[in-house]
N, C-alpha and C positions, 0 to 999 in steps of 0.2 A: 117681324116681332123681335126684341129684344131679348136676350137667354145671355144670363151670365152661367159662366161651367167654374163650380169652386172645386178645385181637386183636379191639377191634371197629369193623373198616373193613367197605366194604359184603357180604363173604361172611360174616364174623364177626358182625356186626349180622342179619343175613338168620338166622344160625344162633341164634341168642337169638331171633328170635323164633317162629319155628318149635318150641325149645324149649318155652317157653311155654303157648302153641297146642297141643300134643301132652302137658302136664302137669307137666312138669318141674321140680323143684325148680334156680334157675338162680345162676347168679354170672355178672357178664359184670366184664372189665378192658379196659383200653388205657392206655401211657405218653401219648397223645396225651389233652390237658386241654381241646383247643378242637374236637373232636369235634362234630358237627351233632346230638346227643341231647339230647333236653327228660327230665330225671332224675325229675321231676315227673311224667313217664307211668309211671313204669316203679318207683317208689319203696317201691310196694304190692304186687309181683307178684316183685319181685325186688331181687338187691344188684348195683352197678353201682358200681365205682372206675373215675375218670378220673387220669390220672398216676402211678399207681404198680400193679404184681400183686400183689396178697395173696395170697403161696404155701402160707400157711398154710390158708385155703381150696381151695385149686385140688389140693391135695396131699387134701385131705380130703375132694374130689367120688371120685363112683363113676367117672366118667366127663370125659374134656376133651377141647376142639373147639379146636384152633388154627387159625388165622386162615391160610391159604394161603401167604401174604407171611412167615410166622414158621418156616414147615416147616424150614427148614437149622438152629435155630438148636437151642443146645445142652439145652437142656429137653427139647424134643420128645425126643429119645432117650432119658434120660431115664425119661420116663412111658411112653416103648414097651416100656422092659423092665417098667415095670412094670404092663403091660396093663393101659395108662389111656386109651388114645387111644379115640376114640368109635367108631369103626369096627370097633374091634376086641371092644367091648364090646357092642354095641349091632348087630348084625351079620349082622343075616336079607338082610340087601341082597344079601350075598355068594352066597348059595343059587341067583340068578335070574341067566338068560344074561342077560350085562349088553353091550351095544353102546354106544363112545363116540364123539363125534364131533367134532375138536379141528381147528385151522388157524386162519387170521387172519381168513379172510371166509368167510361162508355155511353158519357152523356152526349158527345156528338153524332159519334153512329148511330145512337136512337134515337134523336132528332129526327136525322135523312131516313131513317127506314119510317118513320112514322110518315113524315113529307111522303116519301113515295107512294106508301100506302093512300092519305088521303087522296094524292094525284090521281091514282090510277082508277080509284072512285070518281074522278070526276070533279073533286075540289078545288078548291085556289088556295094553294096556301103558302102563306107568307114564317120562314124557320131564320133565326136568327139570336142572339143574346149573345152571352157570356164575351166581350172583346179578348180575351185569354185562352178561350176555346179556340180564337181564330175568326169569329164573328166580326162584324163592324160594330157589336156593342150593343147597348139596351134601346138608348135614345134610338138611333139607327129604326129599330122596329117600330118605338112610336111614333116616329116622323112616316115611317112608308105605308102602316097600315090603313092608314085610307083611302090610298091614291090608287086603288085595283081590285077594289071589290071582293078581298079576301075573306075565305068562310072561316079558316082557322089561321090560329097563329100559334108555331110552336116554339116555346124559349128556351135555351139552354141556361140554365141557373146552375152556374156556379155556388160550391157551397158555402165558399167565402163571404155570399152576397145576400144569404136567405131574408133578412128582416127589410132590405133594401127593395128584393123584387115581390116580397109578398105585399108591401106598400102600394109598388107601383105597376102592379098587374091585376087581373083580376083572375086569377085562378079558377077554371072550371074542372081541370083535371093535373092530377101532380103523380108524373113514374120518377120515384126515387130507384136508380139502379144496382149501387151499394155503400156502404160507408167502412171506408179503407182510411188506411195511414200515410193521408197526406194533409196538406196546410194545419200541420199540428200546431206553429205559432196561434194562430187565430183559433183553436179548439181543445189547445192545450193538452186534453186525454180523450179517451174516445168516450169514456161516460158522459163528458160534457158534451161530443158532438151529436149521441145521440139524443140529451133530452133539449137540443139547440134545433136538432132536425124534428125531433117531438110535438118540439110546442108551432112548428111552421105549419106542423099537418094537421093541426088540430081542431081545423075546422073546414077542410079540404076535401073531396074524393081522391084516394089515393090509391096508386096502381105500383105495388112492393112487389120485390124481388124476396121469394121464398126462400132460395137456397145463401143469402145472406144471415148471418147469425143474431145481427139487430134488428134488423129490419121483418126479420121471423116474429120478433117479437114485442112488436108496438099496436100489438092488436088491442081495439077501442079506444086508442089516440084521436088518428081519425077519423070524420065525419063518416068516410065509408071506405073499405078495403078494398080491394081486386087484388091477388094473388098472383104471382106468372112463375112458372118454371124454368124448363128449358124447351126452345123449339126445335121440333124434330124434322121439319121437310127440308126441304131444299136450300143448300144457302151455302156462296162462292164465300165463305170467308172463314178462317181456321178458328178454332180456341172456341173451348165451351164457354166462357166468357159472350163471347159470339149472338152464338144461339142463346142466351141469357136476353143479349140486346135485343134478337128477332122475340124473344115469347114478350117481353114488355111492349112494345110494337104492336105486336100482334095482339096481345093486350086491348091496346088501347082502338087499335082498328074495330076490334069486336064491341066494343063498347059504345061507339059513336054508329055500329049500323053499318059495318063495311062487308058485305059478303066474306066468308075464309075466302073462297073461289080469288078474289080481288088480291087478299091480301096473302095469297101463293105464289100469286103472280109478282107480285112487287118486289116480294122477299129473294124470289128465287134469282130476280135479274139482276139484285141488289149487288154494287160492287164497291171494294175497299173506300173508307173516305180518305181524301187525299192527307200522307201523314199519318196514319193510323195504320196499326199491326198488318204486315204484311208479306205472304209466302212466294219466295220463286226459287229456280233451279240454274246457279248460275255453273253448269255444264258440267253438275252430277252432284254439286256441294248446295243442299239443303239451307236457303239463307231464310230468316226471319227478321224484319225488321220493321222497328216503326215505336212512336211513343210510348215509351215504358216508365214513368219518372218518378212512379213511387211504390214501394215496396208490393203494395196489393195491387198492383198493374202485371209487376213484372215477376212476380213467384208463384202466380196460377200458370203463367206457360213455360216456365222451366217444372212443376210438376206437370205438366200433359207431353211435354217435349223434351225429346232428350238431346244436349249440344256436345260438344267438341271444344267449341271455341267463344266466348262473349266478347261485344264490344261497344263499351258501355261510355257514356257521355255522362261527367260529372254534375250533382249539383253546386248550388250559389252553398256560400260555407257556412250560411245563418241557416241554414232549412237543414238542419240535424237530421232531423226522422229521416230523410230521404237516402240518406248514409248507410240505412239500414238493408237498404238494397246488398251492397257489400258484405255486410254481416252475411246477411241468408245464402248469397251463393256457397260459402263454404260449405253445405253441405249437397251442393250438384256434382261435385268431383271432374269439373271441366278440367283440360289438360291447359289449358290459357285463357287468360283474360287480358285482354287491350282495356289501357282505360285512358280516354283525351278528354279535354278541359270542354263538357256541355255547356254549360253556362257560367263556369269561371275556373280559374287557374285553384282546382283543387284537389285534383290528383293523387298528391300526396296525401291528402285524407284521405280518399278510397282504399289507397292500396294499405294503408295502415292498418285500415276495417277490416281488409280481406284478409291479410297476414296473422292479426292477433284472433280473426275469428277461427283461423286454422286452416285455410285455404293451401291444399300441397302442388295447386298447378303451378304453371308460369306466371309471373307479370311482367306485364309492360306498358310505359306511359309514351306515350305518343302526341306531341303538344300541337298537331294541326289535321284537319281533314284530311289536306294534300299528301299527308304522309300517310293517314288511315288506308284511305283509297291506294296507296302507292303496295304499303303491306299488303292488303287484301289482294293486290292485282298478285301478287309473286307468290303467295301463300296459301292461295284456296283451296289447290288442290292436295293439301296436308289435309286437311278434314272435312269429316263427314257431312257435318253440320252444324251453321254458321249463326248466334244471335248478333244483333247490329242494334243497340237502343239505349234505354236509359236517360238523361235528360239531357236540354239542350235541341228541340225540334229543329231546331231550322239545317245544324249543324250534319244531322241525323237523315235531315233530305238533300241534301249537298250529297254526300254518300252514295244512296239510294241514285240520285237524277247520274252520277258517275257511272256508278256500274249498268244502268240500264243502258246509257247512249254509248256504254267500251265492250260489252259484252252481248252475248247470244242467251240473255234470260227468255227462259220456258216458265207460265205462271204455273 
């Protein structure tokens, strides 16, 4: 089949190469010319324009994947009438109860607890979406779901992406897990992201986080409700946040027919997803670490946990709100804060945040891993207990893979 991919940022990229991978005869574009693609990988297996869409191509595929970020824009309609869109073509996906799982934080680890869950009932199921999440992307799932006799498929929807996958999914069940302060460019305030996430559920079964403040109160929005608290049994992973993700889960086990019995089991053996918040004892000094990158990630566990010491990974310097991170610690009265460049040379923003918000500990900027990990090795045992997070994941598990393979960590 022929698929051109218009848009290739990382879902549009992620969607080329799954392409590929699956057979496909491909075209990929983007008006952006400084794009992070080596054209020399790719120059033999496919056609790839940077700066400009050749729509004479893209008009001449069986098939087109636009890019999430492109969904409003006037083409797409377009090629909907002219059932071009990929989903529409290509569309066995549509066949399988499909379960999605969207909000600002803890949309991966409810993914895998729900997988687990149906697993241990005895299902097949195919979990995958969001390429930002860490996924291989949307297309990714429509390409694999027919090839294994899947009973469910469960999507992480990004909430950047809501009119794009409520398009291209079919929605039998939606756990929204919260709505916090992040991708405020795209949402602007939070009133618009609730009545943005409003109008997605509004003809939906929806399975909401009660202990949320918006999402408490979108009641007869949705087609239908379910409720979830917090979950109380068993479960290897810290932060009520946590158990917030087990009762959505568990939630949703209940509702498709899973024994609790099942869904005890699953939760209880349930282990950190990789990347994601996480506790060890590196030989007496209480570490926490793992993806924290916007304010309502990362100030539910400085109130449940008290630190000593943060080490925080900056954001990109367009993504303001995330800044705000900085603000709110001044009132945890840590004795220091480490702050190195997460995902850009911004440093100097943080500690500015920190300073004018009134912060009376230390600072200190630290401009590489090698030197984090260096400090850490010489410093740990100055305090109690250690946060390690903020943005910039990849940076953040460079870190983490150090001290596991130099150190005698007890989980």
């Amino acid at each position: 089949m022929k698929v051109a991919v218009v848009g290739l940022g990382e879902e549009g990229f992620s969607a080329l190469q799954s392409l590929l991978k699956h057979g496909h005869q491909v075209y990929g574009s983007d008006l952006n010319v400084n794009l992070d693609i080596s054209m020399d990988d790719y120059k033999d297996v496919c056609e790839i324009d940077l700066g400009f869409h050749n729509w004479d191509k893209i008009n001449d595929a069986d098939a087109v994947v636009f890019s999430p970020s492109l969904w409003k824009n006037n083409i797409v309609n377009r090629l909907k009438d002219k059932n071009k869109i990929f989903s529409n073509v290509f569309k066995q996906h549509r066949k399988l109860f499909t379960i999605g799982v969207t909000g600002t934080n803890g949309k991966t680890t409810t993914s895998f607890m729900i997988r687990d869950i149906l697993e241990n009932a005895g299902y097949k199921v195919l979990v995958g979406g969001n390429a930002g999440g860490g996924f291989n992307g949307y297309t990714e799932l429509m390409l694999e779901a027919p090839l294994n006799n899947y009973d469910f498929i469960v999507v992480e929807v990004c909430d950047m992406t809501l009119d794009f996958s409520s398009y291209n999914f079919n929605f039998d069940m939606m756990v929204v897990t919260n709505l916090g302060y992040d991708h405020m460019n795209v949402h602007n305030n939070m009133a618009h992201f609730k009545e943005t996430m409003a109008k997605f559920l509004e003809d939906k079964k929806a399975v909401l986080n009660k202990n949320d403040e918006i999402l408490s109160t979108l009641g007869g929005i949705p087609e239908e409700i379910h409720y979830y608290n917090t979950y109380d049994g068993e479960l290897h992973l810290i932060g009520k946040f946590n158990r917030e993700n087990a009762a959505a889960a568990c939630k949703v086990g209940e509702l498709v027919g899973v024994p609790f019995k099942i869904i005890k089991e699953a939760l209880s053996s349930f282990e950190a997803v990789h990347g994601r918040v996480t506790e060890f004892n590196l030989e007496g000094t209480r570490v926490i670490i793992g993806k924290t990158d916007n304010p309502s990630a990362l100030i539910p566990l400085f109130n449940e946990y008290e630190f000593d010491m943060a080490i925080l990974g900056t954001p990109r310097e367009n993504e303001q709100w995330r800044f705000n991170i900085f603000k709110e610690l001044a009132d945890f009265k840590l004795r220091s804060v480490i702050l190195f460049p997460g995902l850009d040379e911004t440093t100097n923003i943080a500690e500015k945040e920190l300073l004018k918000s009134g912060f009376e500990g230390t600072v200190q900027i630290i401009k590489s891993t090698a030197e984090v990990t260096k400090y850490i090795s010489s410093h740990y045992r100055e305090f109690n207990s250690i946060f390690i997070g903020g943005n910039g994941q990849a940076k953040i598990l460079e870190i983490k893979d150090y001290l596991e393979y130099n150190f005698d960590i007890n989980p």
